[in-house]
C-alpha positions as CSV (number, residue, x, y, z in Angstrom):
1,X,7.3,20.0,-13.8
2,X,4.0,19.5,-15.3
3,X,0.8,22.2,-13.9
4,X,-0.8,19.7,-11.3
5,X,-4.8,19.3,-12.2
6,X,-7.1,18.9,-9.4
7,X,-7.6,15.1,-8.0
8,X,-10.1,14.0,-5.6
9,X,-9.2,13.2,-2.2
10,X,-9.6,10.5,-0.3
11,X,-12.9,10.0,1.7
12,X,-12.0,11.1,5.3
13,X,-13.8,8.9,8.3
14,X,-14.0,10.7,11.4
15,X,-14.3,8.6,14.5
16,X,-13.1,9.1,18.0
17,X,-15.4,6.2,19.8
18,X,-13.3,4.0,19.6
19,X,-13.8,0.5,22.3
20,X,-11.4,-0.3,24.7
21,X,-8.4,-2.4,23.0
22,X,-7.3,-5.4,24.8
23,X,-5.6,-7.8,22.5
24,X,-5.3,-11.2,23.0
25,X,-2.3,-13.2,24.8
26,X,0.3,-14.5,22.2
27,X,2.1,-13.8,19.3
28,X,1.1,-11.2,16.2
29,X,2.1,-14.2,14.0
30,X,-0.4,-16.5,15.5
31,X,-3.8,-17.4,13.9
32,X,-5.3,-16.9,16.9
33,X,-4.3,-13.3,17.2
34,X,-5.8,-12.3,13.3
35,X,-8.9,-14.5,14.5
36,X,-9.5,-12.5,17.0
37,X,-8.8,-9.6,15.0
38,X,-11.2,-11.2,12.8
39,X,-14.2,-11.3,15.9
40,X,-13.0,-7.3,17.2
41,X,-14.5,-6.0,13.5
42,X,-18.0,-6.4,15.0
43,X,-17.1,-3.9,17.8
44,X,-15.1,-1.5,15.4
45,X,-16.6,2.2,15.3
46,X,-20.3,1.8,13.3
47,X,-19.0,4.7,11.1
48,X,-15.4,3.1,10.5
49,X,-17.4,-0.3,9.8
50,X,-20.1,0.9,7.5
51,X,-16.8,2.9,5.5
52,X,-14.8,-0.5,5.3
53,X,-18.3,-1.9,3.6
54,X,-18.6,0.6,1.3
55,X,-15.1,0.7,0.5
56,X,-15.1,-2.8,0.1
57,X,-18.4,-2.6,-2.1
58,X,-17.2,0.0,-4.2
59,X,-14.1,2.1,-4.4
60,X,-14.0,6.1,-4.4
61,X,-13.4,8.3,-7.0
62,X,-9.7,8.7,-4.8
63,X,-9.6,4.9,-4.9
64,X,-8.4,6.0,-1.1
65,X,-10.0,6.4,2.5
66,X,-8.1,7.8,5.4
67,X,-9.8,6.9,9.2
68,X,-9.3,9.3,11.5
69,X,-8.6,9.2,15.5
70,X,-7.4,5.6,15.9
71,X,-6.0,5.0,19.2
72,X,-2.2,4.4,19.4
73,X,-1.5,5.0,22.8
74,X,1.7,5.3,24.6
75,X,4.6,4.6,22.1
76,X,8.3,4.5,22.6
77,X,10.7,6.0,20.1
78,X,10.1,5.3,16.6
79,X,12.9,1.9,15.8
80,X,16.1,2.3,13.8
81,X,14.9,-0.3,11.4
82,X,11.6,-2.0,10.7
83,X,13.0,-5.6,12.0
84,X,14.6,-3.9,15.5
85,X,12.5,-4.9,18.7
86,X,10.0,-2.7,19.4
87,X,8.5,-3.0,23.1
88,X,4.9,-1.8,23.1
89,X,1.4,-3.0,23.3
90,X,0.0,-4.5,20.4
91,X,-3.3,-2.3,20.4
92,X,-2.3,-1.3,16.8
93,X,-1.3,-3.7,15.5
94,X,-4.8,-5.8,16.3
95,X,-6.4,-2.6,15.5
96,X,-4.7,-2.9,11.8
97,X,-5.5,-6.5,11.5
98,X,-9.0,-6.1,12.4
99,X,-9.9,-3.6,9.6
100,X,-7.4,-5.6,7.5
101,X,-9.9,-8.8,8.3
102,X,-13.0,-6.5,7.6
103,X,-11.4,-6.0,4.2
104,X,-10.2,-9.7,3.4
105,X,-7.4,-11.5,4.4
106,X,-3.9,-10.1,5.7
107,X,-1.0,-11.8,4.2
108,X,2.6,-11.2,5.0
109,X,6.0,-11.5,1.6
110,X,8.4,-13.4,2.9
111,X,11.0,-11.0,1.6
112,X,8.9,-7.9,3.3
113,X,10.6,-7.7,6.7
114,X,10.1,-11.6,6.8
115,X,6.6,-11.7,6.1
116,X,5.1,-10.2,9.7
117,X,1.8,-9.2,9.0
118,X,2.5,-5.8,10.1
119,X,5.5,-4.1,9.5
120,X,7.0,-0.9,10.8
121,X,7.9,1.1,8.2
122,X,10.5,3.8,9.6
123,X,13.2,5.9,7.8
124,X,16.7,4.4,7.8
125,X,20.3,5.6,6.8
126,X,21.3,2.9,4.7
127,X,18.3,3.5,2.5
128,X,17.9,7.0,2.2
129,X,18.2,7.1,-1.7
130,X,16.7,4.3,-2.5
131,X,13.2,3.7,-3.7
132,X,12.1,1.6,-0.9
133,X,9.6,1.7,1.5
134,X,12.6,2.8,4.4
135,X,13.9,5.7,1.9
136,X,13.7,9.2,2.6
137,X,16.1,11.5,0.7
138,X,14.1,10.9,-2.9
139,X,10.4,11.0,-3.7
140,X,9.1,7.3,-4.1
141,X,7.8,6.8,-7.6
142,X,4.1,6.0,-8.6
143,X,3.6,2.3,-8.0
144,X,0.8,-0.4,-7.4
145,X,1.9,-2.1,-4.6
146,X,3.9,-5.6,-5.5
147,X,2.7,-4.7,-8.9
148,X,5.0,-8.1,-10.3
149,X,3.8,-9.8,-8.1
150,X,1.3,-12.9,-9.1
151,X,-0.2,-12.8,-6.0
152,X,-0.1,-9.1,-5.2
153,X,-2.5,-7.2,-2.3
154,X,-5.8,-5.8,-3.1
155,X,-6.0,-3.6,-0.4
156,X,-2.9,-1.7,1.7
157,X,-3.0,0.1,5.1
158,X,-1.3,2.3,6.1
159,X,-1.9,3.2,10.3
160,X,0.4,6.5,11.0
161,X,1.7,6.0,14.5
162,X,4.1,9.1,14.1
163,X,4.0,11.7,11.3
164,X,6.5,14.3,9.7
165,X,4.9,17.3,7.6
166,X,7.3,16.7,5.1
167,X,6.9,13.5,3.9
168,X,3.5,13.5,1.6
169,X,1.3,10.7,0.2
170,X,0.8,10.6,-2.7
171,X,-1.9,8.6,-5.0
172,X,-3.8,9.3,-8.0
173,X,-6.5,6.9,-9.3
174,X,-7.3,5.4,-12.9
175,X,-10.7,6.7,-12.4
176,X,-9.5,10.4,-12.3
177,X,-6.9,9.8,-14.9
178,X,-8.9,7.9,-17.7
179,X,-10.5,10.8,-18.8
180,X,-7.2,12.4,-19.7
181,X,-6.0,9.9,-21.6
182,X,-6.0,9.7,-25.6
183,X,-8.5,6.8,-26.7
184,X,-5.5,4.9,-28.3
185,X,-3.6,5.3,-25.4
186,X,-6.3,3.2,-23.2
187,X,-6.5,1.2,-26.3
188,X,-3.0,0.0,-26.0
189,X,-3.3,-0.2,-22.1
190,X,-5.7,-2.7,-22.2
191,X,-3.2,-5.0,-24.3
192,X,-0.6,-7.6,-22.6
193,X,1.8,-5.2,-24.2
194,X,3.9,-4.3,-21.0
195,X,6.5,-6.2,-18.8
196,X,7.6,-5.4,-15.0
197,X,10.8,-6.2,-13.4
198,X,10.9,-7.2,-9.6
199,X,11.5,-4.6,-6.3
200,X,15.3,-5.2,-5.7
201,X,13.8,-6.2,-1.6
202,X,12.0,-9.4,-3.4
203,X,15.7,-10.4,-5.3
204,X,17.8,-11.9,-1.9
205,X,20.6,-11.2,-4.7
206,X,19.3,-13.0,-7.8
207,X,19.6,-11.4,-10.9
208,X,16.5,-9.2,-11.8
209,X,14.1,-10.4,-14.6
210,X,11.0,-9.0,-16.3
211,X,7.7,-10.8,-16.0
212,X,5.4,-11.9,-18.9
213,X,3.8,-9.7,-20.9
214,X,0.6,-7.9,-19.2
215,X,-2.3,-5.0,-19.6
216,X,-2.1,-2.2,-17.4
217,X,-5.6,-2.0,-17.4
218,X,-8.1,-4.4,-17.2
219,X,-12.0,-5.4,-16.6
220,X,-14.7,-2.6,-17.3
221,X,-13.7,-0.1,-19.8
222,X,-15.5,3.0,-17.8
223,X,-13.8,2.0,-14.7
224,X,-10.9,-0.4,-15.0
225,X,-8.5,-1.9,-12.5
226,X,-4.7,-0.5,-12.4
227,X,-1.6,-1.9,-12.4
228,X,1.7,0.6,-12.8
229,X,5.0,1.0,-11.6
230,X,6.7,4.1,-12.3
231,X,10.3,2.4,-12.0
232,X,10.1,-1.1,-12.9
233,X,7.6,-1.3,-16.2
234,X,8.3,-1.1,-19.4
235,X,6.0,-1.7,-22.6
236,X,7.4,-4.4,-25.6
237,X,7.4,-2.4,-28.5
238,X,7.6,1.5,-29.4
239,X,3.8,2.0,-29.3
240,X,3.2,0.4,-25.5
241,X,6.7,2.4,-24.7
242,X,4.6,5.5,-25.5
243,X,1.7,4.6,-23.7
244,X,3.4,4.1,-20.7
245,X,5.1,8.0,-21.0
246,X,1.7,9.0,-21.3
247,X,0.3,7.5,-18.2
248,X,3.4,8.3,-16.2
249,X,2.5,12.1,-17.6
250,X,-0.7,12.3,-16.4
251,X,0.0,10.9,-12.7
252,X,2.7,13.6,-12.6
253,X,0.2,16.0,-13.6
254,X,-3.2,14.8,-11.8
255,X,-2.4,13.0,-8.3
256,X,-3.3,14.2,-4.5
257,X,-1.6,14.0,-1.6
258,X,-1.9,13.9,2.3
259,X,0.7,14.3,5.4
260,X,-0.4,11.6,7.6
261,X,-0.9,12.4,11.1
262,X,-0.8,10.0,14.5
263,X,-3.9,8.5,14.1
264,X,-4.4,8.3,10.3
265,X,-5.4,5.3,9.0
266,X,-4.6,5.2,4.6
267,X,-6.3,2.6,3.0
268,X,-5.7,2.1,-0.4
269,X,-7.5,0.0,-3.2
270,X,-4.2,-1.4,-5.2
271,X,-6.4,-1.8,-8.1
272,X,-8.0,1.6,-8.2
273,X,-4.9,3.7,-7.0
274,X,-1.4,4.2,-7.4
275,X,0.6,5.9,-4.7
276,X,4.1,7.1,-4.2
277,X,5.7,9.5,-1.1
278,X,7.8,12.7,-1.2
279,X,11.5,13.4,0.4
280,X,11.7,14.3,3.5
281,X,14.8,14.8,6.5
282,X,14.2,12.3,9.3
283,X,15.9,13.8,12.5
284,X,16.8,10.7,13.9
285,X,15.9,11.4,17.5
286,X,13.8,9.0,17.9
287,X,10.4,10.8,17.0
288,X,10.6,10.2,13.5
289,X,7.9,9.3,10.6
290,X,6.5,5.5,11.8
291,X,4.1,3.9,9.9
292,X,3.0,0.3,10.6
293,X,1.6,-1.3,7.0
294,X,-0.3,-4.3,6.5
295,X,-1.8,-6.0,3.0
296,X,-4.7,-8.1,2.4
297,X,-5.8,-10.4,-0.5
298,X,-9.2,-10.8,-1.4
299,X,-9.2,-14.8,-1.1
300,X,-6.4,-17.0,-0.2
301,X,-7.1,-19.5,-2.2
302,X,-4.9,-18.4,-5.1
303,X,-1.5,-18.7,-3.5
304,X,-1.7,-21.8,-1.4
305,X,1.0,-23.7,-3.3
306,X,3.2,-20.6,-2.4
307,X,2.3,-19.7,0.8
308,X,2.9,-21.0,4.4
309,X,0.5,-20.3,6.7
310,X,-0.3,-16.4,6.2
311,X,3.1,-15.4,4.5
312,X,3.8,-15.9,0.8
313,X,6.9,-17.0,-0.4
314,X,6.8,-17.0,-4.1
315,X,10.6,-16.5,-5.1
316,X,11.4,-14.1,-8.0
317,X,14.9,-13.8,-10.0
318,X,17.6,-15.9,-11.9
């Protein structure tokens, strides 16, 4: 277990002013619903809003902020899967659209709990030990989020509607970890020397693949964008194979972490920081660990000839 060097932590937003929430009639799915999601920004908290632009503007050193006091309301127990009904109001939901809207654009993966624009991420049995989102008997490796993925987010939320002590989020940021990196090693991570299998959730049973050769790091050499997956990269040659170690090494040794409470809001730059979760022992009395996630895209533009609508459904596998 390598000595754990201090990491910044993500900005905190405090804000308990929060409007009243009345979403509009009609489904989640609708484009009515993220429109007006879209028009609710303008009422959001002036401290949450001026955060989201700076966020937006410029990541922090964390490549993290965490919003604090969003209203949840009444809530029933926490589902036994992220796809079983869940009767509730949809306050957070068109809470977590809204900011997602202030950020970009919120896109659903058609593979992701069927591409619903926000998902319920809760522990279940069948996926205890597996790294998946619904896991909780392991620690979930250090990832970028979809980081095969052609279209991937730029931004993911995370809105806690329920909490467990245990179970701590984890992320650690290329801007705090460049500085601990040998020169050669960023040299060689700049380089379309590494290739990344597919999350088994995006397969539907096809046979796994690894995807062209790409850099882990890209754009300004001072403070470059991120892409890593723990689990599912792998570099092309001896050299890149090292590289990799090395930056797996110094997340190990240099990441933060944060038990989210009812009412946190996570947001995470996916280029900037790479985030993972420890173990922890859901009860399964219906008050356990509920998170409802949700994943923009800067422009949505990009994926049009694999997308419908607001869900992507670029298909991966032989």
């Amino acid at each position: 277990m390598p000595t754990l060097i201090e990491h910044a932590p993500p900005v905190v937003v405090q804000s308990s002013s929060w409007p009243a929430i009345v979403p509009p009639r009609g489904a989640l799915s609708d484009e009515s619903f993220v429109s007006a999601a879209g028009h609710f920004t303008r009422r959001l908290p002036s401290e949450v809003h001026d955060a989201l632009v700076d966020f937006g503007d410029a990541a922090p050193q964390a490549g993290a902020i965490i919003v604090r006091g969003v209203p949840i309301g009444e809530l029933p127990d926490t589902p036994d899967s992220p796809t079983a009904p869940v009767v509730k109001s949809l306050a957070t939901e068109f809470v977590l659209l809204a900011v997602a809207r202030r950020l970009g654009q919120p896109v659903g993966y058609r593979p992701e709990h069927g591409g619903d624009l926000v998902q319920n991420l809760v522990p279940t049995k069948d996926t205890a030990l597996r790294q998946v989102s619904t896991s909780s008997g392991v620690d979930l490796m250090f990832h970028t989020e979809a980081a095969f993925h052609p279209h991937r987010p730029r931004y993911l939320l995370l809105l806690c509607l329920r909490g467990d002590p245990k179970a701590i989020t984890t992320l650690s940021s290329i801007f705090e970890l460049l500085p601990l990196l040998p020169e050669e090693v960023v040299d060689t991570l700049f380089q379309p020397r590494f290739r990344t299998a597919v999350d088994e959730s995006y397969l539907h049973g096809n046979r796994n693949v690894l995807g062209a050769p790409m850099p882990v790091l890209r754009g300004d050499r001072q403070r470059p964008q991120l892409v890593f997956d723990a689990e599912l990269m792998t570099g092309t040659d001896r050299d890149a194979d090292a590289a990799i170690r090395a930056l797996s090494a110094a997340i190990d040794a240099h990441h933060t972490g944060v038990a989210l409470e009812a009412g946190d809001l996570l947001i995470v730059d996916n280029d900037v920081a790479v985030h993972g979760r420890s173990s922890y022992q859901p009860r399964w009395d219906g008050r356990d660990r509920w998170i409802q996630r949700s994943m923009t895209v800067a422009d949505l533009g990009p994926s049009a000839a694999e997308r419908r609508h607001r869900v992507i459904t670029t298909c991966f596998g032989a």
